[in-house]
N, C-alpha and C positions, 0 to 999 in steps of 0.2 A: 561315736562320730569319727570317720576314717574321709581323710582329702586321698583315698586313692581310688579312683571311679574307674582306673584303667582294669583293675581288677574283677570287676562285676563281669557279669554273663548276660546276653553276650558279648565276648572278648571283643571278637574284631569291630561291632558297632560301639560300644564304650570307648575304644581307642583310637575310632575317627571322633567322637563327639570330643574328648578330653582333648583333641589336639584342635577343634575348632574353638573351643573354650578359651586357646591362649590365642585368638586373632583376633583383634577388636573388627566389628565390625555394625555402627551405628548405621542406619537408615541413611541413604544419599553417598556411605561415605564406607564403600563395597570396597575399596581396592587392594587392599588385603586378602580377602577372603576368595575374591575374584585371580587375585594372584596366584593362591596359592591351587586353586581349581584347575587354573590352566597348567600349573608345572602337574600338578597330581595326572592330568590326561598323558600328559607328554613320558610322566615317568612310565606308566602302564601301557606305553606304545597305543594308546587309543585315539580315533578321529576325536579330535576338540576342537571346538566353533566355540564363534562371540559377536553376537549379533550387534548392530549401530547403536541397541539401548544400553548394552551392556552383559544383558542374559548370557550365561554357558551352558553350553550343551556340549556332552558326552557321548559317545554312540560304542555299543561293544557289540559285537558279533554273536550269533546265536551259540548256545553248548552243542556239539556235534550230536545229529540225528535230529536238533530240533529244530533246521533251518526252515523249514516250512510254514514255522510257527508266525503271526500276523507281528509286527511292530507294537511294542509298547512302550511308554514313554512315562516314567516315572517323575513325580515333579515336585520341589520344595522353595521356599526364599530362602533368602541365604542374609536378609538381613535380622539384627536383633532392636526391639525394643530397649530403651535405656532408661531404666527408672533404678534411683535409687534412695534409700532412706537420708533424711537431714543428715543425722550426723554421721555419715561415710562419704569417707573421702575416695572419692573414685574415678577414675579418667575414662570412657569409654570409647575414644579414640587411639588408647596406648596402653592401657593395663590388660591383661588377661584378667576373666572371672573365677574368683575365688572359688569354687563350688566343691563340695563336700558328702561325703555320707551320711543321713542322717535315718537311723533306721531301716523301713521301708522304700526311701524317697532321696531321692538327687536334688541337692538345694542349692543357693548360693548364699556367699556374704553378704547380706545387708543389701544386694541390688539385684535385679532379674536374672535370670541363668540362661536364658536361650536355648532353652531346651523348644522354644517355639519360635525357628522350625528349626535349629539347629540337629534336632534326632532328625528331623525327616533327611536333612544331608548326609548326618554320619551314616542312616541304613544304605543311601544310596552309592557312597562311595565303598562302604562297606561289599554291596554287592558288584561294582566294579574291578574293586580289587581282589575279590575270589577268583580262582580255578576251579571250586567244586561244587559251584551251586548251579542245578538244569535252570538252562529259560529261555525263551528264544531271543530274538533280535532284539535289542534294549535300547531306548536314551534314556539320559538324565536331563531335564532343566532343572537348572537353579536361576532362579526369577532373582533380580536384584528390587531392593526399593518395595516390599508390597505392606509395610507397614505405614509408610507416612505418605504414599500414595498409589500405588500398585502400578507402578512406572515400568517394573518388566512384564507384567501383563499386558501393561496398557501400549507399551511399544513391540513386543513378539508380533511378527509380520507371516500372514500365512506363506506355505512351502519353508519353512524351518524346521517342520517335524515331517518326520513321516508315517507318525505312529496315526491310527484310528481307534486307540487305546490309552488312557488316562488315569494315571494312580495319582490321586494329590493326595500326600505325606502330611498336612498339615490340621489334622484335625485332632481332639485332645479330651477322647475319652472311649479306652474300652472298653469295646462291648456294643460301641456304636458305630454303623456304616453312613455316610451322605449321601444323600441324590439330589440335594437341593441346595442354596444359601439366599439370606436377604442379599439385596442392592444397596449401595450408600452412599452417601454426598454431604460433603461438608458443609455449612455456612458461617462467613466467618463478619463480627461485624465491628466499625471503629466509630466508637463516642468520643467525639471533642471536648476540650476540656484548656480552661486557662488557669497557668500561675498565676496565685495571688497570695500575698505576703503571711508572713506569718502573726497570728495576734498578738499580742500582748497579754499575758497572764493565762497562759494556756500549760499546759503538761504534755508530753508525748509519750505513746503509750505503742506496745507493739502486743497485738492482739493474734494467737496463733491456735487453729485448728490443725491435731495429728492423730496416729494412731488408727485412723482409718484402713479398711482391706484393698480400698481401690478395687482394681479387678480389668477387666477386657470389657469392652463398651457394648459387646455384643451377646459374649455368654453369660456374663453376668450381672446385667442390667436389671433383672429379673428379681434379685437377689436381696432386694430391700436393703441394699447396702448407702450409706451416706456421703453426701457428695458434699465434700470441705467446702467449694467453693457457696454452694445453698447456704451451708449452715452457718458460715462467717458474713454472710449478704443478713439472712436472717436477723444475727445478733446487731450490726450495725441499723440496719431500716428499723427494727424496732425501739432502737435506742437515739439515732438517727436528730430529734428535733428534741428530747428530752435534756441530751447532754450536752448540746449544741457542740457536734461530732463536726473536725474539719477534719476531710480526709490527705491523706499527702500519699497511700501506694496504697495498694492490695495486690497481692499476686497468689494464685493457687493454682494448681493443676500444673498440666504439662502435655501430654497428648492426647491429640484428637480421639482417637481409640483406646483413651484411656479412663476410668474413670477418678476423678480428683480424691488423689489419698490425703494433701496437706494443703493451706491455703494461712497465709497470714494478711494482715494489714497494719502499715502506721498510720497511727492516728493522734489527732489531741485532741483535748477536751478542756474547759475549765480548771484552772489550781482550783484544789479542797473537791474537785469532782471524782478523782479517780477511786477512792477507796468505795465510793457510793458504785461506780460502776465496775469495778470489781465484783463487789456482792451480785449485781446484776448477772455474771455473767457464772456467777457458781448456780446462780438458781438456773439461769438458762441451761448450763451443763447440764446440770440434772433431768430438765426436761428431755430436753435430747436426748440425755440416756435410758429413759422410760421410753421411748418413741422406738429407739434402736437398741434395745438391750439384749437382743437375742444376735440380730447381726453384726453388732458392732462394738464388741464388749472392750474393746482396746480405747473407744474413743477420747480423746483428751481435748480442753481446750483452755487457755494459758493466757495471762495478761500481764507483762512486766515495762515498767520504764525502760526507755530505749534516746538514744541520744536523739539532739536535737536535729531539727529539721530545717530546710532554706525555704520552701512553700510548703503552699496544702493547695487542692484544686477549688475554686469556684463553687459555689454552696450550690447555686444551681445545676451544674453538670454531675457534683455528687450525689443529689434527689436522683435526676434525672438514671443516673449508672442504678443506684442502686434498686429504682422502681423496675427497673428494665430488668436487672440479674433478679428480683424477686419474683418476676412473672414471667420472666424465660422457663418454657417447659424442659422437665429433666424427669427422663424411666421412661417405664412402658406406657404408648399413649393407647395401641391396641392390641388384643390377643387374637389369634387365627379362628376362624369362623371353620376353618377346615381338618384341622391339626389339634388333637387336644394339647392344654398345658404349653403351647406354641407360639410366642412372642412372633407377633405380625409387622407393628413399627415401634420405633423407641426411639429419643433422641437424649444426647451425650450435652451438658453442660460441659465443656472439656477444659479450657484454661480463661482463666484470665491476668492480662501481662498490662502494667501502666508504658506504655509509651512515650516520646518525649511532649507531646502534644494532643494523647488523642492515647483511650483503651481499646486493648484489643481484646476480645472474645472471643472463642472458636468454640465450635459444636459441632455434630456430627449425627446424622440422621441415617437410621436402616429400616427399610422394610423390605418386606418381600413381595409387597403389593405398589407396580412405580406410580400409580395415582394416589398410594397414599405417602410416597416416598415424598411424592413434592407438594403434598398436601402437609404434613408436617414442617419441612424448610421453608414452606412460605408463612407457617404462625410464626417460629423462629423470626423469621425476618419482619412481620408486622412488629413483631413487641420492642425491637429494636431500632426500626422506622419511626415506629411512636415516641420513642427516646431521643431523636434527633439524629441519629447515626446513618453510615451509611453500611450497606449488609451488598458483601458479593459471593455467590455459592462454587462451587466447583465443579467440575462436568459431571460428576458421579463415576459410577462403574455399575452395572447391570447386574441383577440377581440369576441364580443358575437354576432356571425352573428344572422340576424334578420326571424324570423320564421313567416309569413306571415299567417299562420293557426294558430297563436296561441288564443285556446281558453279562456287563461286567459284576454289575451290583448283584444281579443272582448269585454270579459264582463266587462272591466275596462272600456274603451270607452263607451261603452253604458249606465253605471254606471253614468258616469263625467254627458254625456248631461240628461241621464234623475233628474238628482240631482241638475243641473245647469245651465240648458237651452242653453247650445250651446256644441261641439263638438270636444271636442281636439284633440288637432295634435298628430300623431303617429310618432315617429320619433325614428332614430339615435341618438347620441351623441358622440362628439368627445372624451369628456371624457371618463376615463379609469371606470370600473364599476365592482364589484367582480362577475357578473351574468357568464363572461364570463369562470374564473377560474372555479366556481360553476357547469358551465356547462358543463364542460369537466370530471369533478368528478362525473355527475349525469348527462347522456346524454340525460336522461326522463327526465328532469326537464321543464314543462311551466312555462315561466318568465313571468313577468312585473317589471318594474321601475316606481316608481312617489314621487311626495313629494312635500311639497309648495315652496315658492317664497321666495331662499335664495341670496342677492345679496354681488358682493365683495367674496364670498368665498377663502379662504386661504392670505386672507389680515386684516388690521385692521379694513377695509370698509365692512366688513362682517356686514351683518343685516337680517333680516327675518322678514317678510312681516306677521302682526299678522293674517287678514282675512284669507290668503291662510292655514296658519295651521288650521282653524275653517274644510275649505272645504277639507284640507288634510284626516282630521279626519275623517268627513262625508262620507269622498268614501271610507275609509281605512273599516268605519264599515257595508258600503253596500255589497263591496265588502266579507266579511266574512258571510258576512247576507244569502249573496243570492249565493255562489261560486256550 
């Protein structure tokens, strides 16, 4: 295990990522990173733009003899996912990430590493800051915000680029090209709920689901991975009128595109009840571990007294929460009729936060079919309606259907085997991708998608695969060589 990543091959992109690694840069809150973009153009004498949303853009000049060559327009975000384990203490507005060697693989401490999309910035400045690599006329966007809404997408205003050429950097598995992504749309709903006092001869108890992989809401939904927030809804509604359960918090998850690694709740129950509901909950563990024992082999779930409380919520608004989170759909609701093995829609249980008045839920739905995009957000928001809530969705973002002529995507394929000896898969992806927003702003735009081998993405179990950025690189500068 070595903390020196500046050393890996290759040099110059490990040495733009390890120095984005010390800029904190959470979602909404770019201005570091955005900072340090503009002085990086200004040091290399390069045109740098910054559009009303915030986007940077880069422009270098063709390698001589290749001016003729067409405009390309390489493209990443630049913000990072922030998830990190309980017990790490971590600021991700002011600390750099920890990250480290770990064999094969670039990992961090205990919280995500932003190797997504952080690599697709470091190849890019990487190749702004060479002399010696051929390619013709270049930008770089760096999209700000496209994690907790895809807000440089969603504000890039046509005539910003001038490329008719499109590399998005942010995909997270060699071997494989895109020509496609789902569409997605949140919906988020709030349950009301009153204080009411606390009883007399009650216990407090803090009940904790962890251990979990979590994962990205969209590659790995698939994955029969377990979602804290189900399985801590579960153990309560079953236990619910047994133990005569008042609730006073629950909270799990944290982002919308993410899936829930941890979820706790305070509760109390009856004096001389708890040791009975203890037992309850090691048999429950166990079931659960049966259910998930190949996906989920970390899983843990914990019951310890916890100080006292000032309320619990209204017995009826807790029936009401918890019937609603038990039949809130969560995973894949279809598979592609067209695509083998190809997740069509799926939707995200994604957090649940107690409020001072009123729970809040968020979720998150993709398909790549928009009739079943909003055929799914509307069960979402029935089951929630039926709970007394109110449910408000968000505009979405649009899927990037897949262009089967596209001449970029030939010569990336062709690219990968002649550079690597065998032939990658062209495919879809469930995940959401900015190519699609892009493409609606720039209806000429030929896409591709690629990037190396990031696993865990939007978890602490984030890591990236050191070979695959070697061969990341290799096709990133074939592809420029020869476009």
């Amino acid at each position: 295990m070595s903390k020196d990543i500046s050393s890996l091959e290759p040099g110059i992109v490990w040495k733009y990522f390890n120095e984005i690694l010390q800029i904190p840069r959470p979602s909404k809150k770019e201005e570091k990173i955005v900072n340090y973009l503009l002085d990086f153009g200004k040091e290399h004498k390069l045109e740098t733009l910054q559009d009303d949303v915030g986007n940077v853009l880069i422009r270098k000049n063709a390698s001589q003899g290749m001016e003729d060559r067409p405009w390309v327009v390489m493209q990443s975000h630049i913000d990072m996912v922030c998830e990190k384990n309980s017990d790490k203490s971590h600021d991700f507005e002011n600390d750099p990430i920890d990250a480290f060697v770990d064999g094969d693989w670039v990992r961090a401490n205990g919280t995500t590493l932003g190797a997504d999309d952080g690599i697709g910035v470091a190849a890019q400045l990487a190749i702004l800051a060479s002399d010696n690599i051929r390619h013709g006329p270049i930008e770089c966007l760096f999209t700000i915000d496209e994690e907790t809404g895809l807000t440089g997408a969603f504000g890039l205003q046509p005539g910003f680029l001038k490329s008719n050429i499109l590399l998005n950097l942010d995909s997270e598995d060699d071997g494989q090209i895109f020509i496609g992504c789902a569409g997605g749309k949140d919906s988020q709903a709030w349950l009301p709920f009153d204080k009411v006092g606390v009883p007399e001869g009650f216990s407090t108890l803090k009940i904790m689901v962890a251990g979990l992989k979590g994962g990205h809401s969209g590659d790995d939904i698939n994955k029969n991975r377990g979602n804290a927030n189900k399985i801590l809804n579960r153990f309560l509604w079953e236990n619910f009128d047994e133990f005569n359960i008042q609730i006073h918090k629950f909270d799990g998850g944290n982002l919308r595109n993410a899936i829930a690694r941890e979820a706790y709740a305070i509760i109390m129950v009856p004096d001389g009840r708890t040791d009975s509901l203890k037992h309850k909950l090691i048999d429950f563990e166990n079931d659960i571990k049966r259910e998930l024992h190949i996906s989920e082999p970390n899983l843990s779930l914990s019951i310890s007294e916890t100080e006292e409380v000032d309320f619990v919520i209204d017995k009826e608004s807790a029936r009401e929460f918890l019937n609603a989170v038990y039949a809130c759909p969560h995973g894949v609701i279809a598979m592609s009729q067209d695509i083998d093995d190809f997740v069509e829609t799926s939707t995200n249980l994604a957090s649940i936060k107690f409020l001072e008045e009123e729970i809040l839920i968020t979720t998150s739905q993709r398909s790549s079919i928009e009739s079943a995009k909003d055929d799914i957000c509307n069960m979402v928001e029935s089951v929630f309606k039926l709970a007394g809530g109110k449910v408000g969705q968000s505009d979405g973002y649009p899927g990037w259907k897949p262009n089967p002529d596209s001449k970029i995507v030939a010569q990336t394929a062709k690219a990968y085997e002649r550079l690597f000896g065998n032939k990658p898969e062209v495919l879809a992806i469930h995940a959401g991708l900015e190519c699609g927003l892009i493409g609606h702003k720039y209806p000429e735009m030929d896409m591709t998608s690629f990037g190396p081998t990031i696993r865990g993405a939007h978890s602490p179990d984030e890591k990236i695969e050191i070979e695959s950025v070697r061969k990341f690189w290799l096709l990133t500068l074939d592809i420029l060589k020869n476009i």
